[in-house]
C-alpha positions in Angstrom: 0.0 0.0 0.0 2.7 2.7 1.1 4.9 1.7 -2.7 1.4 2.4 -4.0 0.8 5.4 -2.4 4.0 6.9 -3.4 4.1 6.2 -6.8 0.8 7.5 -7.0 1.5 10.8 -5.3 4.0 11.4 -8.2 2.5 10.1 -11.1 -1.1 10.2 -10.5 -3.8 8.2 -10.0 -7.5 8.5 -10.3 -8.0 6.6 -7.3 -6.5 9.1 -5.2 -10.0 11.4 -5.2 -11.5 8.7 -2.8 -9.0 10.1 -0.4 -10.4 13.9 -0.4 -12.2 13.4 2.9 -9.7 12.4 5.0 -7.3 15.1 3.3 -9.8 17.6 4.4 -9.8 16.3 7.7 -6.1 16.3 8.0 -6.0 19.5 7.1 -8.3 20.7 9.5 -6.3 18.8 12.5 -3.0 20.0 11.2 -4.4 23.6 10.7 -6.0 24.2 14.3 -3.0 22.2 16.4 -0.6 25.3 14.4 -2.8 27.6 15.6 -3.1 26.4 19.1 1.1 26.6 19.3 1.0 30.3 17.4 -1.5 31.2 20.1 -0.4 30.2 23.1 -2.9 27.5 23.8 -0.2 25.0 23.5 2.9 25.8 25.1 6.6 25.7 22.8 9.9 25.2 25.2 12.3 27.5 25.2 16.0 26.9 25.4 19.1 29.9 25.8 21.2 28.4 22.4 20.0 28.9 19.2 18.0 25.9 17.7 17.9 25.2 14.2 15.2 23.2 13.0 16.1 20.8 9.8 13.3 19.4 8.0 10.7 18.6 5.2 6.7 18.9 4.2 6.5 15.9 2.5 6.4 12.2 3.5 9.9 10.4 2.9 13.7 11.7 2.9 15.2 14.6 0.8 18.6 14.8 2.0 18.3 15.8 5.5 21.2 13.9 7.0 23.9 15.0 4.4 22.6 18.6 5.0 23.4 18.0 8.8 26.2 16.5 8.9 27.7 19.3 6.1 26.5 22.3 8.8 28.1 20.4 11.6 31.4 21.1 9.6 30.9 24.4 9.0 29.6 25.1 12.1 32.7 24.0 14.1 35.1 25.5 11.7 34.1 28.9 12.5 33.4 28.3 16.2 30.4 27.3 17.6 30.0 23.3 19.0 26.7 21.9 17.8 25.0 19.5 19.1 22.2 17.6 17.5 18.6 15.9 18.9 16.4 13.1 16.5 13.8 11.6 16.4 15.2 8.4 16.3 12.8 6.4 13.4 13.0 2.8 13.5 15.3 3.1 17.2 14.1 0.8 20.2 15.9 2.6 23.3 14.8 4.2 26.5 14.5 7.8 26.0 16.2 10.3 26.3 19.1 8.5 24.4 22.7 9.7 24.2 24.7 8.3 22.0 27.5 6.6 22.5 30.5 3.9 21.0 28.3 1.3 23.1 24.8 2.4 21.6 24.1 0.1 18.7 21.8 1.8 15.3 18.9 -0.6 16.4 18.6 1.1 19.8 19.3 5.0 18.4 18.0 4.2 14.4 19.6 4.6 11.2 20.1 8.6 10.4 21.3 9.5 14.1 24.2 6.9 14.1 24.9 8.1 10.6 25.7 11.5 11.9 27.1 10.4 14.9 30.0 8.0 13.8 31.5 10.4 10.9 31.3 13.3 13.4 31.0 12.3 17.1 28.6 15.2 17.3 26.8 15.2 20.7 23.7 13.8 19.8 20.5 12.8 22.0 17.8 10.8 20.8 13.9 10.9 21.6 10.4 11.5 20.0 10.0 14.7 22.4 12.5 17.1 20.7 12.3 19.5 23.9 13.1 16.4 26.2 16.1 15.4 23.9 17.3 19.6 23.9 17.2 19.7 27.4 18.9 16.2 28.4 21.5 17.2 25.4 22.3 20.8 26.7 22.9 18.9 30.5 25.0 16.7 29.3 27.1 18.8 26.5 28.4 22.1 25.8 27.2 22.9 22.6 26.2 26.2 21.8 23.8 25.5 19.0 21.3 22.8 18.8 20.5 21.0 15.1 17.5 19.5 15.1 17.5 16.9 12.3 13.9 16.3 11.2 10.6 18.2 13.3 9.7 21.0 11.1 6.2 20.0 12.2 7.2 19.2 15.8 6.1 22.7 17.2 6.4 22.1 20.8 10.0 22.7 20.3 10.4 26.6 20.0 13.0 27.3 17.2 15.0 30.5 15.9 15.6 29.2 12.1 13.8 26.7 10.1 15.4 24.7 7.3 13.3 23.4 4.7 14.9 20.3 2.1 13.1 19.5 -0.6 13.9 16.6 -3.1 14.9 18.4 -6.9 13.7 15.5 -8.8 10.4 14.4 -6.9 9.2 18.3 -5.8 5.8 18.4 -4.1 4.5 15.1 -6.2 0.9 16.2 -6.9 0.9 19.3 -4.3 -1.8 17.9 -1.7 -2.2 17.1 1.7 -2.0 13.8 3.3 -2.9 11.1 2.6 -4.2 12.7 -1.0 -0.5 13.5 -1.5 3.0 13.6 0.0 2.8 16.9 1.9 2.7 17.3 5.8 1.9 20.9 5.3 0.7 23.3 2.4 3.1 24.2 0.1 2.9 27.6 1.8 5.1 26.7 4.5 7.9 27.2 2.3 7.2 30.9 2.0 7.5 30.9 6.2 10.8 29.3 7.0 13.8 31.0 6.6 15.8 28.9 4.2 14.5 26.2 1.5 17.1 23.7 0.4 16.4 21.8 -3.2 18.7 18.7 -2.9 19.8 18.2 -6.7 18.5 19.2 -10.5 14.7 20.0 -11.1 12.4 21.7 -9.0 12.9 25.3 -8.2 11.4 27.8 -5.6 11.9 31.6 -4.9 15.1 32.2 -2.7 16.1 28.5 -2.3 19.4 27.1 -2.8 20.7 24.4 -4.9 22.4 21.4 -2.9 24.4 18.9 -4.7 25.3 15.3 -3.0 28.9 14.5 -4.6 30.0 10.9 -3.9 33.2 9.9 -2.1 35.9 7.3 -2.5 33.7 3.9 -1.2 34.4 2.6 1.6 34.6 -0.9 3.1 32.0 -2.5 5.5 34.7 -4.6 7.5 37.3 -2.4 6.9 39.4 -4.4 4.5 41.8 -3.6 1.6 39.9 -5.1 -0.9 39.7 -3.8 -4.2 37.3 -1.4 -5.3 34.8 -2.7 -7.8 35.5 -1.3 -11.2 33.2 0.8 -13.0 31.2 -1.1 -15.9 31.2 -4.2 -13.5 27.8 -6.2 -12.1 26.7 -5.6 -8.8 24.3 -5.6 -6.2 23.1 -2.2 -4.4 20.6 -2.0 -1.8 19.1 1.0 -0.2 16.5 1.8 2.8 15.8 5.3 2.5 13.5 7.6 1.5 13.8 7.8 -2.7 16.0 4.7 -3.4 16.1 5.2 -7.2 18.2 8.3 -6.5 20.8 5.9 -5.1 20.8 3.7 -8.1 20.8 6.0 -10.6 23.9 7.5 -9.1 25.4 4.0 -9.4 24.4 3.8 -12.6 25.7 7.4 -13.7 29.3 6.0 -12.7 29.0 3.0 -15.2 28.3 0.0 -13.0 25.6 -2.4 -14.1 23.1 -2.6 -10.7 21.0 -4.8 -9.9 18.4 -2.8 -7.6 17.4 -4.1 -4.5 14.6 -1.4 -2.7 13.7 -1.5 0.8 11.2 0.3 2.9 12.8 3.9 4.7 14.8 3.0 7.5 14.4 -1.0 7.1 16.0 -3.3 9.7 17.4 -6.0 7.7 17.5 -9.5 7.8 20.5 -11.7 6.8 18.6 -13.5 4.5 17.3 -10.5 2.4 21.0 -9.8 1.3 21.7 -13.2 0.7 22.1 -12.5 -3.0 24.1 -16.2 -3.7 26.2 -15.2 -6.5 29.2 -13.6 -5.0 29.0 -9.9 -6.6 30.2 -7.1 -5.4 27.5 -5.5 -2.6 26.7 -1.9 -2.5 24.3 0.4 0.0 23.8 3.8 1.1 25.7 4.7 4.2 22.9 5.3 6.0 21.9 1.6 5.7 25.7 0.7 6.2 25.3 1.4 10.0 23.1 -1.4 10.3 24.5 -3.5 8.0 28.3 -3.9 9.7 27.7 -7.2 11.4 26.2 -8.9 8.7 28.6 -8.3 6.1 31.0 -10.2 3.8 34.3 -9.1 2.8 32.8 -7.2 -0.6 30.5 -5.2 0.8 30.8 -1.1 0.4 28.8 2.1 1.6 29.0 4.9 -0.5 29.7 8.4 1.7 28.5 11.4 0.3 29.7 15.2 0.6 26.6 18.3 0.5 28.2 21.2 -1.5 25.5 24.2 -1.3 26.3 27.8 -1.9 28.9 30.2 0.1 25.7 32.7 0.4 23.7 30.1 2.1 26.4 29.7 4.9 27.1 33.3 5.2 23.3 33.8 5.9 22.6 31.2 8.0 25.6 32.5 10.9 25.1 35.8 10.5 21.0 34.7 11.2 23.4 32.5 14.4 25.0 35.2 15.5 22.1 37.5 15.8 20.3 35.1 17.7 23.1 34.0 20.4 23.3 38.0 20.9 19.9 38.2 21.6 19.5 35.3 23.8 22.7 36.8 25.9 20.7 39.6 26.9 
């Protein structure tokens, strides 16, 4: 049903009217819980760093976690220690989590122990962003808090709002759950302070352009084995949000894939990879975390780099700046 779904939110389906009254609905729910934060009627939480909220309006990823993990860098190279809070999809842990070499990606879930082994970021897990802030500012001394995912998640007062969209998939049809893809009208764009299009396509007023360039590949186990060459056969799987991206990459760099989809953030199965024929295996490195104990000696993640605009970075601490002034007072 959710494979249907999807590909019908992008390419249309007629079906999809029979959906209008729950759509309504949703966007009556959605529409008077905003209000109720923006009112006062629902409290937000406060917090004396600057928070920076990472996120999407539509169902599936877009490029969150290579966003993150590229302002971490940046961050720290002119100053500031971050620390990050998730939500933690597909984790089984006692909340608040913070990670740890001893936390495995079953207990914290795939995207946070992404982040957290290329960067050893302070990171804290939990469904309750303003639970996860608090625990991480007692038990860190970051300065700034990233907040990967929870654009909708307005219990959690924030200072600047990052909006990613995916370049090739857009808005699909541009309605409302479950009618279409988006969490929110395609007017929250206009309301956030920065929208990021991840790749070639769709375009919006005063977004940036962000670019995913692959690295070198890297092995599961850690082994000098060679690298598979392009033009050769092999397997690649991928649990994320739009998996095709992933092979299409592959297949831009002249291997021959065979495509293996899985459901976003998928906790595999030995058998499911089990492929029999002794081909070189290749995955995402978000599903690589999750992966390490089940692999064979040719298995490789692919890292990749986020390359957006100096103007985008420029913007974005001079918005940090202003805001750990303020909160100083």
């Amino acid at each position: 049903m959710r494979q249907w779904l999807t590909r019908a939110w992008h390419e249309g389906h007629p079906a999809l009217w029979m959906l209008l009254p729950l759509m309504l609905l949703f966007a009556v729910v959605t529409a008077l819980r905003r209000a109720a934060y923006r009112t006062g009627i629902f409290k937000r939480n406060e917090f004396p760093v600057p928070i920076v909220v990472i996120g999407n309006i539509t169902v599936g990823g877009t490029g969150k976690t290579p966003l993150t993990l590229a302002l971490i860098e940046r961050l720290r190279t002119e100053g500031f220690t971050p620390g990050v809070v998730s939500r933690g999809y597909g984790g089984r842990a006692d909340y608040p989590l913070l990670l740890n070499d001893d936390v495995t990606a079953r207990e914290s879930g795939d995207e946070p122990m992404t982040l957290f082994r290329r960067t050893a970021v302070p990171l804290v897990v939990d469904p309750v962003r303003a639970r996860a802030v608090a625990h991480l500012l007692a038990h860190s001394e970051c300065d700034v808090v990233l907040c990967d995912d929870g654009l909708q998640h307005y219990a959690l007062a924030r200072d600047i709002e990052i909006a990613v969209v995916d370049g090739a998939r857009g808005l699909g049809n541009g309605h409302l759950l479950p009618m279409g893809p988006l969490r929110e009208s395609s007017t929250r764009l206009q309301q956030v302070q920065h929208v990021v299009v991840n790749g070639d396509g769709a375009v919006w007023p005063q977004s940036v352009r962000m670019q995913l360039q692959t690295q070198r590949w890297e092995n599961l186990r850690g082994e000098l084995h060679p690298l598979p060459l392009p033009g050769s056969r092999i397997h690649a799987f991928a649990g994320i949000g739009n998996p095709a991206r992933f092979f299409a990459q592959l297949e831009a760099q002249g291997f021959d894939v065979i495509a293996h989809p899985f459901p976003d953030h998928h906790d595999y199965a030995s058998s499911e990879l089990d492929f029999k024929d002794g081909l070189p295996v290749v995955m995402t490195e978000k599903d690589a975390v999750k992966c390490i104990s089940l692999a064979s000696e040719n298995w490789w993640y692919v890292p990749v780099k986020a390359v957006l605009p100096e103007i985008f970075y420029e913007t974005l601490l001079q918005q940090l700046r202003a805001v750990r002034l303020k909160k100083a007072r």
